[in-house]
VOBA-1610 file (N, C-alpha, C; in pm, whole numbers, padded with zeros to 5 digits, always signed):
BEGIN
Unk+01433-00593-02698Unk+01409-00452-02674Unk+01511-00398-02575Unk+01533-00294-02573Unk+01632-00256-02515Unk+01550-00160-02399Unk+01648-00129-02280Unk+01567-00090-02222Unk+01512-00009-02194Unk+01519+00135-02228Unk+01450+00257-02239Unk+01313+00200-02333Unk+01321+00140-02446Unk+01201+00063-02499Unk+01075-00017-02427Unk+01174-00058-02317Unk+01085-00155-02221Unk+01017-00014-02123Unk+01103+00066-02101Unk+01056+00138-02023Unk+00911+00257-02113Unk+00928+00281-02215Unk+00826+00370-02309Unk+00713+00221-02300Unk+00735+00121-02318Unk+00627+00047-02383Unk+00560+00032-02194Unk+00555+00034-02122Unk+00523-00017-01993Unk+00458+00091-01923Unk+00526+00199-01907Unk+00520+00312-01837Unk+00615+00288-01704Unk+00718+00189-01678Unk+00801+00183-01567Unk+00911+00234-01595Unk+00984+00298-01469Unk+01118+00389-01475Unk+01198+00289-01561Unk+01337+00352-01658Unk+01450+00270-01599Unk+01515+00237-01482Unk+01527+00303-01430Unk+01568+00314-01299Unk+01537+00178-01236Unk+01396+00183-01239Unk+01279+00051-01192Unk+01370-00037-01244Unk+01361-00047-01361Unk+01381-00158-01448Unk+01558-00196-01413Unk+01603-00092-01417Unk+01738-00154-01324Unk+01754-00221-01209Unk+01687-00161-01101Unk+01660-00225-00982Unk+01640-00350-00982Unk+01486-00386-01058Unk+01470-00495-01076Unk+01576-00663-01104Unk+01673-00547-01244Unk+01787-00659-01260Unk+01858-00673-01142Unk+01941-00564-01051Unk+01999-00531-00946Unk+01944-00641-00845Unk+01849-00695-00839Unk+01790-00777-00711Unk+01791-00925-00812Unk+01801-00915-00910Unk+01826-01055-00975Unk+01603-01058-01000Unk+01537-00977-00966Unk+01391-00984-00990Unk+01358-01017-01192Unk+01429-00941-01265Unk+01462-00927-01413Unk+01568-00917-01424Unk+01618-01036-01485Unk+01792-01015-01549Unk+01748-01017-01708Unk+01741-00907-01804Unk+01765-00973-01936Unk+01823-01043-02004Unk+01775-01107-02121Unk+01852-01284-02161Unk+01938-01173-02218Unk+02023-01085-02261Unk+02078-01070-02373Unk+02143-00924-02349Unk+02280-00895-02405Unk+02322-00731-02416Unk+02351-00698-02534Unk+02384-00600-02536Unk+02438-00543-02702Unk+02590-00547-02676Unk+02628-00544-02820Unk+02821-00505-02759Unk+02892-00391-02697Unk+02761-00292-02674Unk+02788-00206-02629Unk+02729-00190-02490Unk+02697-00322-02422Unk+02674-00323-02293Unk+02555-00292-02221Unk+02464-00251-02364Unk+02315-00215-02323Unk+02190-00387-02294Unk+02135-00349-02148Unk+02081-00486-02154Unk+01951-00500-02309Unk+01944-00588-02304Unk+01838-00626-02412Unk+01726-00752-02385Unk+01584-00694-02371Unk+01474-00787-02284Unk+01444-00858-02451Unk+01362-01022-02425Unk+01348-01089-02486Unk+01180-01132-02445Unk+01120-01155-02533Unk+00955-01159-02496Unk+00899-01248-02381Unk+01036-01359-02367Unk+01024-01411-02215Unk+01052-01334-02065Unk+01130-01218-02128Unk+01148-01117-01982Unk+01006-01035-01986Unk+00972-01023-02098Unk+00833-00935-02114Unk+00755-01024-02045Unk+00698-01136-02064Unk+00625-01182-01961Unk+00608-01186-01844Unk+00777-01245-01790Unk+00787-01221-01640Unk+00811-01091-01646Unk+00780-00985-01654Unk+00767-00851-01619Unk+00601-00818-01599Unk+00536-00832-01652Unk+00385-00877-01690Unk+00360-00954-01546Unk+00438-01070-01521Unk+00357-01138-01415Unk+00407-01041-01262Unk+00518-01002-01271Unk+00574-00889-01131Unk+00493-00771-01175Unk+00438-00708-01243Unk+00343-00625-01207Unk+00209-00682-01187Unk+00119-00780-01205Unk+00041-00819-01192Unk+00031-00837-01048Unk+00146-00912-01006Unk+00159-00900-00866Unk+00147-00774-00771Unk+00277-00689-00826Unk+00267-00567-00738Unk+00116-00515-00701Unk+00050-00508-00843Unk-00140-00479-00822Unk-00191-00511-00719Unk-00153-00633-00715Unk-00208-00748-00619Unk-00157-00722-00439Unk-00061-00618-00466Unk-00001-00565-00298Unk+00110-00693-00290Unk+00193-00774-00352Unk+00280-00838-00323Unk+00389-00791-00331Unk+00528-00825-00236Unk+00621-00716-00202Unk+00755-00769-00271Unk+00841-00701-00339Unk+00904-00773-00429Unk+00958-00882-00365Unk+01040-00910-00278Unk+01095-01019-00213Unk+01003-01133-00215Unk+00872-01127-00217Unk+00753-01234-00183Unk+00750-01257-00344Unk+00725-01173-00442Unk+00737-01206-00595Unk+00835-01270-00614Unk+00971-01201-00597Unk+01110-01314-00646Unk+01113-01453-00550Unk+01022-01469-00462Unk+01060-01624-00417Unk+00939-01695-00486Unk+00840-01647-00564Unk+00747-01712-00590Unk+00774-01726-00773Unk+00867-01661-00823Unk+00909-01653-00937Unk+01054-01790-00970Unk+01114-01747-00850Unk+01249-01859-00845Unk+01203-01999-00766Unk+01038-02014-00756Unk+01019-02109-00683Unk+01041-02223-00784Unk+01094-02388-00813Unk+01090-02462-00925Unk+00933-02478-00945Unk+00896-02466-00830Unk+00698-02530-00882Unk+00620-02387-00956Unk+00649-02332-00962Unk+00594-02173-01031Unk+00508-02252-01176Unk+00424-02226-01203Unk+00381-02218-01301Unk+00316-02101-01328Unk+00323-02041-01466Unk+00280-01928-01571Unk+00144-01904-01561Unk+00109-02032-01613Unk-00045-02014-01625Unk-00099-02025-01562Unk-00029-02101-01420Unk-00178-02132-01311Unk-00168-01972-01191Unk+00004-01881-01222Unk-00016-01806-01170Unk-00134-01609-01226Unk-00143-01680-01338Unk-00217-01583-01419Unk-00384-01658-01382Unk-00444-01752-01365Unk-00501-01757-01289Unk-00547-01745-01195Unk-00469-01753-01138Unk-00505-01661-00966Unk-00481-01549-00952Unk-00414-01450-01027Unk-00432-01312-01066Unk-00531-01306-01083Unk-00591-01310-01216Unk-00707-01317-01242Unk-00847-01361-01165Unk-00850-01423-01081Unk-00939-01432-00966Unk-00936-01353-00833Unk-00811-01282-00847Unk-00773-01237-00718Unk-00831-01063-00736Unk-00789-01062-00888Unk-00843-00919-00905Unk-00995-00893-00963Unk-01070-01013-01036Unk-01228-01025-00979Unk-01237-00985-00834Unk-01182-01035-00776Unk-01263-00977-00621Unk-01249-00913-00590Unk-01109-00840-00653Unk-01107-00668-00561Unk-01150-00600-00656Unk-01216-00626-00786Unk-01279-00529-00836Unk-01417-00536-00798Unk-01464-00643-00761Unk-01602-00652-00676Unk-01597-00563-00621Unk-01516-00579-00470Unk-01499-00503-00351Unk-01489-00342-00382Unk-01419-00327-00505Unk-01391-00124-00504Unk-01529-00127-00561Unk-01572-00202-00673Unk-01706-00141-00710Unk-01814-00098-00588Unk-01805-00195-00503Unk-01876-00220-00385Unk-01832-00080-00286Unk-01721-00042-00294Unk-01655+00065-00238Unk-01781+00211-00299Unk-01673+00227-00412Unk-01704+00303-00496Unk-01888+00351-00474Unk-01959+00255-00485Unk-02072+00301-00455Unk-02112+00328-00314Unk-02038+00250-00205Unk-02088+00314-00076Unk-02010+00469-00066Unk-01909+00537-00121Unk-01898+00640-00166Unk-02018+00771-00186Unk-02001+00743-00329Unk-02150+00753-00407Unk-02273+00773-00321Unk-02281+00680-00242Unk-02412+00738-00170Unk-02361+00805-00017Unk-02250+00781+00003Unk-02196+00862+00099Unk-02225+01043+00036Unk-02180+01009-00066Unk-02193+01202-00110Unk-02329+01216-00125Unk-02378+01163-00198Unk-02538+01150-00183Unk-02599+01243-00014Unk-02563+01135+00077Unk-02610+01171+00209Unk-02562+01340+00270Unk-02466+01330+00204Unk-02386+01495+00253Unk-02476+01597+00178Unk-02529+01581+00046Unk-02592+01666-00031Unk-02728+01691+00064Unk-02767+01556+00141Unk-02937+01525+00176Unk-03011+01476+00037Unk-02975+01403+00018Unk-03041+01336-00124Unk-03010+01170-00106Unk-02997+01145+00008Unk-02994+01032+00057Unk-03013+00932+00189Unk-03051+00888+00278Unk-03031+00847+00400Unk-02950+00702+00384Unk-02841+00687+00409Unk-02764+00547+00472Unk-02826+00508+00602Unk-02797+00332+00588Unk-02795+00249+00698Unk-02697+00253+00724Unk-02645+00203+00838Unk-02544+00200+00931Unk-02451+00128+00879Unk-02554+00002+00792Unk-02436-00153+00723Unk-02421-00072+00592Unk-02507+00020+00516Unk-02448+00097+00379Unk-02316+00125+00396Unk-02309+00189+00545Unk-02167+00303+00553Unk-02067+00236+00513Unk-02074+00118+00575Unk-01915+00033+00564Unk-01921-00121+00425Unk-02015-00090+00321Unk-02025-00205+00221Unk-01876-00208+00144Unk-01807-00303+00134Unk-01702-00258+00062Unk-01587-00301+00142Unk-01617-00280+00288Unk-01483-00270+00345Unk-01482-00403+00455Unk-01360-00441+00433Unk-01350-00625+00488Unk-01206-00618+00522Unk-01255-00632+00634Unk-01092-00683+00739Unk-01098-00845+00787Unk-01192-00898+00689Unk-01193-01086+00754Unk-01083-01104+00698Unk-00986-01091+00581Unk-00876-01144+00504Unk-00778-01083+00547Unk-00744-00923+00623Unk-00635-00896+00667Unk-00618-00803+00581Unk-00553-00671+00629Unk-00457-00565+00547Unk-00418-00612+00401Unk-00395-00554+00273Unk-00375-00578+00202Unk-00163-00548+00224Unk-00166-00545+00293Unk-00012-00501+00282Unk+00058-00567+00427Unk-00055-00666+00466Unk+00027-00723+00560Unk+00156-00833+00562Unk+00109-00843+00422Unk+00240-00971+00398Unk+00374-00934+00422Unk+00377-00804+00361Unk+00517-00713+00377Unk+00532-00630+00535Unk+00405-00618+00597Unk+00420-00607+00764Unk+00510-00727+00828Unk+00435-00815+00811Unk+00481-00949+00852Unk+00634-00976+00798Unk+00673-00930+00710Unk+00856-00936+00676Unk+00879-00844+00771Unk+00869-00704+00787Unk+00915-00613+00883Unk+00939-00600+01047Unk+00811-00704+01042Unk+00822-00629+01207Unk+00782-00827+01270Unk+00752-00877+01207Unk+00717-01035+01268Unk+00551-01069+01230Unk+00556-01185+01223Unk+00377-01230+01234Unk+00338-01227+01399Unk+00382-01206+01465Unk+00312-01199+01586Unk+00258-01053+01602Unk+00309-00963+01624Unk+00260-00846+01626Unk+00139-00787+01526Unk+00170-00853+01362Unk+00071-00855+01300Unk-00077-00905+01337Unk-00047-01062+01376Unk-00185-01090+01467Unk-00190-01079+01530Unk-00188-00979+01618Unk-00197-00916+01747Unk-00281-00778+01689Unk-00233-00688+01600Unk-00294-00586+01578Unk-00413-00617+01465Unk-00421-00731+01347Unk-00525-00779+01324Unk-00655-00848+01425Unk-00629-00895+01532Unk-00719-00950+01641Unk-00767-00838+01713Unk-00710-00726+01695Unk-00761-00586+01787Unk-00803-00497+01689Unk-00820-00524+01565Unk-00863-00427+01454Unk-01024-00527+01467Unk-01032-00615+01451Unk-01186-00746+01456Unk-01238-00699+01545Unk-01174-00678+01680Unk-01235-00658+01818Unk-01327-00533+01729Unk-01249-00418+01761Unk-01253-00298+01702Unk-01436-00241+01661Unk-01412-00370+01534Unk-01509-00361+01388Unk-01453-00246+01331Unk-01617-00243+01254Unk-01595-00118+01201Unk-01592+00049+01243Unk-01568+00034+01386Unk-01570+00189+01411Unk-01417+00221+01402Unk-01350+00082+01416Unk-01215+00116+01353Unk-01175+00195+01268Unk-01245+00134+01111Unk-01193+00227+01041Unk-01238+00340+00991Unk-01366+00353+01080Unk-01435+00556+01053Unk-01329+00596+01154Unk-01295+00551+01238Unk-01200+00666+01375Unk-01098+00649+01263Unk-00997+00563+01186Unk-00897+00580+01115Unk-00904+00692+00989Unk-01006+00622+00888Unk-01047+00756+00817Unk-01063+00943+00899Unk-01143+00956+00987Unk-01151+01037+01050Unk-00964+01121+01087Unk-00921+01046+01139Unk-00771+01099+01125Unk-00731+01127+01032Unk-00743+01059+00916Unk-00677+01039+00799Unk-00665+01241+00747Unk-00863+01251+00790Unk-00975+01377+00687Unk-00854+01528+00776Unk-00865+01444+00906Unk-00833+01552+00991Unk-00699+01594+00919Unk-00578+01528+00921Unk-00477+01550+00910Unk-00403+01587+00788Unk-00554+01554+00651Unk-00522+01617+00531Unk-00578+01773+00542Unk-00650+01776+00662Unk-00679+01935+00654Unk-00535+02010+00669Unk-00452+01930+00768Unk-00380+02052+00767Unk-00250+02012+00784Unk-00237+01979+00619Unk-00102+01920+00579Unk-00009+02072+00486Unk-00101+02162+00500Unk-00015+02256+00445Unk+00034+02324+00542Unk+00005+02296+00665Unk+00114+02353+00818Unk+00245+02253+00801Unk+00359+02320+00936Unk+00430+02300+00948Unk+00449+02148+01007Unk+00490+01998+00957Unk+00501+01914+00990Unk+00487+01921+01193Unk+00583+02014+01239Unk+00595+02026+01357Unk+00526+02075+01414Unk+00426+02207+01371Unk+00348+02289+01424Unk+00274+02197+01545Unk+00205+02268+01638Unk+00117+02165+01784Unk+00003+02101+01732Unk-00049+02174+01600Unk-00212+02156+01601Unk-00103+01989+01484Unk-00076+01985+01397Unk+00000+01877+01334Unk+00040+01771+01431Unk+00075+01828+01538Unk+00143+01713+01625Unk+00040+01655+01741Unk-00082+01764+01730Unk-00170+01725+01799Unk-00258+01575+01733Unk-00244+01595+01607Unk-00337+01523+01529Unk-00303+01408+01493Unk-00091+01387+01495Unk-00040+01289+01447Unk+00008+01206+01560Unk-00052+01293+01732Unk-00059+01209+01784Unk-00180+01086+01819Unk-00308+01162+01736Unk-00408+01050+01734Unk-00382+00926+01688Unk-00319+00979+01562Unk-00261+00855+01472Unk-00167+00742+01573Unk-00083+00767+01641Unk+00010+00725+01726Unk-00052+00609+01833Unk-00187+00701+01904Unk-00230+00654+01981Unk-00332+00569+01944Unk-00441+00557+01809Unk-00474+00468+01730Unk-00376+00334+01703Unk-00293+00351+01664Unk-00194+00225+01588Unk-00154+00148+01728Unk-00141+00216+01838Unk-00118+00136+01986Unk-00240+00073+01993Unk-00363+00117+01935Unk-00436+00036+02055Unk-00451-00043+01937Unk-00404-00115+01804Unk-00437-00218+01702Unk-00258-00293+01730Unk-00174-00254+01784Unk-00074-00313+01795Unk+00036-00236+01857Unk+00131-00286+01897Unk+00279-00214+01982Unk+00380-00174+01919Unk+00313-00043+01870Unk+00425+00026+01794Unk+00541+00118+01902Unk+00680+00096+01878Unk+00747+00154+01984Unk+00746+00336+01874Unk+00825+00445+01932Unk+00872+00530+01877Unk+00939+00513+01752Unk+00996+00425+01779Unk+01114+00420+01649Unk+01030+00360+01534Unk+00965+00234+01539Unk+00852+00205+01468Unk+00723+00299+01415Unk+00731+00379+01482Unk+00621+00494+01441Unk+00670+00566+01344Unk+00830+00625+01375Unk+00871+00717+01254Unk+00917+00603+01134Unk+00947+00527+01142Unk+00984+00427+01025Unk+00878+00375+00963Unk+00749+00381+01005Unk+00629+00365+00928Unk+00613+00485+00863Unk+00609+00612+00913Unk+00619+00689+00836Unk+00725+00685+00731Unk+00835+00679+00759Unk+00913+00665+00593Unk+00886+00584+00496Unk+00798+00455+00550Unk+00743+00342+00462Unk+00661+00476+00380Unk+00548+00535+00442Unk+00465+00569+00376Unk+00506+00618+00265Unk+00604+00664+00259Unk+00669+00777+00155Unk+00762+00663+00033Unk+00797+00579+00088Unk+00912+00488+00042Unk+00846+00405-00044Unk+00727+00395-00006Unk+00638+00246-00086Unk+00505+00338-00163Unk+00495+00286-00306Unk+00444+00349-00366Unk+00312+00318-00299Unk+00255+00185-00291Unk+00134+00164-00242Unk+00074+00261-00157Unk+00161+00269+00005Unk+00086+00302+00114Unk+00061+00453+00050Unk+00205+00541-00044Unk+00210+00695-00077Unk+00070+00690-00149Unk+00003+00641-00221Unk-00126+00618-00339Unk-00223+00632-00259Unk-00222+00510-00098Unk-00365+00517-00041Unk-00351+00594+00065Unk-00259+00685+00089Unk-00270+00790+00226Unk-00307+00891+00095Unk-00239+00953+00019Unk-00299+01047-00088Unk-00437+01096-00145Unk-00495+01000-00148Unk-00599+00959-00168Unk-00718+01066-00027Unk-00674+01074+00056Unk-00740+01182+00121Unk-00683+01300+00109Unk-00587+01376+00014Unk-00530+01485+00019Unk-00389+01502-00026Unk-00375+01495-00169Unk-00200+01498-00233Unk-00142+01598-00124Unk-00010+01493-00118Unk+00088+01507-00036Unk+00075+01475+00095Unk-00027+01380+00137Unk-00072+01393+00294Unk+00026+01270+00329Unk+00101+01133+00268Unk+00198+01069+00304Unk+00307+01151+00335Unk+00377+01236+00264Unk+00511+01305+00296Unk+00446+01423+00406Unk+00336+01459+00438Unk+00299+01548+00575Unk+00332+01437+00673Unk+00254+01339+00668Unk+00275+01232+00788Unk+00392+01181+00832Unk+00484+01146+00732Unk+00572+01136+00770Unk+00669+01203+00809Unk+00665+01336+00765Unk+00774+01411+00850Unk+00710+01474+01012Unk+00561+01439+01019Unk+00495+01479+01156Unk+00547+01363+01240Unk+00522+01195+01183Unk+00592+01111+01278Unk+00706+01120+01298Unk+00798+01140+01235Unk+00979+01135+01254Unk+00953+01254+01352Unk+00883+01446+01387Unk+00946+01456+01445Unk+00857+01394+01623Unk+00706+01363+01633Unk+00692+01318+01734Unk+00815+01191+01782Unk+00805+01127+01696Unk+00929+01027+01790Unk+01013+01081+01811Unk+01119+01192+01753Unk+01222+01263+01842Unk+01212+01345+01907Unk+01063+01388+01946Unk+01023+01480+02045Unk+01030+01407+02186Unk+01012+01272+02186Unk+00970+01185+02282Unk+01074+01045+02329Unk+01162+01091+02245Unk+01276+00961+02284Unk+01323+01022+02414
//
């Protein structure tokens, strides 16, 4: 298949699909004489198993060493896909309904327990995106801000959500505006007390947000477009403050 083909049958860019070759992640077995690559049902697979992954929050660099590893096996890694995403479909179902009766309670057509509020949500295993923290910034700092998220519990992540609600309110202001910078300095001062983010680290998380489809999906998720608000509110607090 050639690759605009790969790209209609998948729903991934070319672009993607270039990249991919570009990092050596997918090289197709084969070209045309006219220089067009051409995928073979063995690139279709390993394409199949790097998105399975990505699902899974694995960061391409962590896929291509687990792909070029000699011990890799096919099937035993479609296995553990497959178990890995049983449990996070547990967990969203489990989500999903503490939701559900979250709206419930807003209507008054419901009363929650305290342990309802938070069913679903588990920080014993760690960030789903810490693996790719841990390339960025070190494993120490990671367990450092995982050991202060535990401390935390769960009022952690209602004060995090709570920022999140706040700051999709008012993502249609001016990134810079005070009441924006008031709010994205909660955020700021949150992420210090789970770990030691300097300035420069603050606005470069923000460009992650925007840069990585993942984090852009789950900041969105309280309010399209609220990753590209955040991040242009962090870039300008850190150059307000260097």
């Amino acid at each position: 298949m050639k690759v605009k083909e790969v790209a209609e049958l998948t729903g991934i860019s070319v672009r993607t699909l270039h990249h991919y070759d570009g990092i050596g992640l997918l090289t197709p077995d084969g070209t045309t004489e006219a220089g067009y690559r051409l995928y073979s049902d063995d690139n279709l697979a390993t394409l199949q198993q790097i998105l399975f992954f990505r699902e899974l929050g694995f960061s391409l660099k962590k896929i291509k060493e687990l792909l070029d590893s000699p011990s890799f096996d096919r099937q035993k890694a479609l296995e553990m896909q497959h178990g890995m995403l049983i449990e996070k479909r547990v967990r969203l179902d489990e989500m999903i309904d503490t939701i559900e009766k979250t709206i419930q309670q807003g209507k008054g057509e419901y009363n929650m327990t305290n342990e309802e509020k938070f069913k679903g949500f588990d920080f014993s295993k760690g960030n789903q995106y810490e693996a790719e923290a841990r390339e960025r910034w070190g494993g120490e700092a990671v367990d450092k801000a995982n050991k202060k998220a535990k401390d935390f519990g769960p009022e952690m992540g209602e004060e995090m959500n709570r920022i999140y609600l706040n700051l999709a309110s008012l993502r249609q202001l001016d990134p810079a505006s005070d009441e924006a910078q008031e709010a994205i300095g909660e955020w700021y001062d949150l992420l210090n007390k789970m770990g030691d983010y300097s300035l420069e680290a603050f606005a470069g998380l923000g460009q992650m947000y925007v840069d990585d489809e993942r984090f852009r999906k789950n900041i969105d998720r309280f309010g399209e477009g609220l990753a590209v608000f955040m991040c242009g509110a962090m870039g300008v607090y850190a150059n307000k403050r260097k």
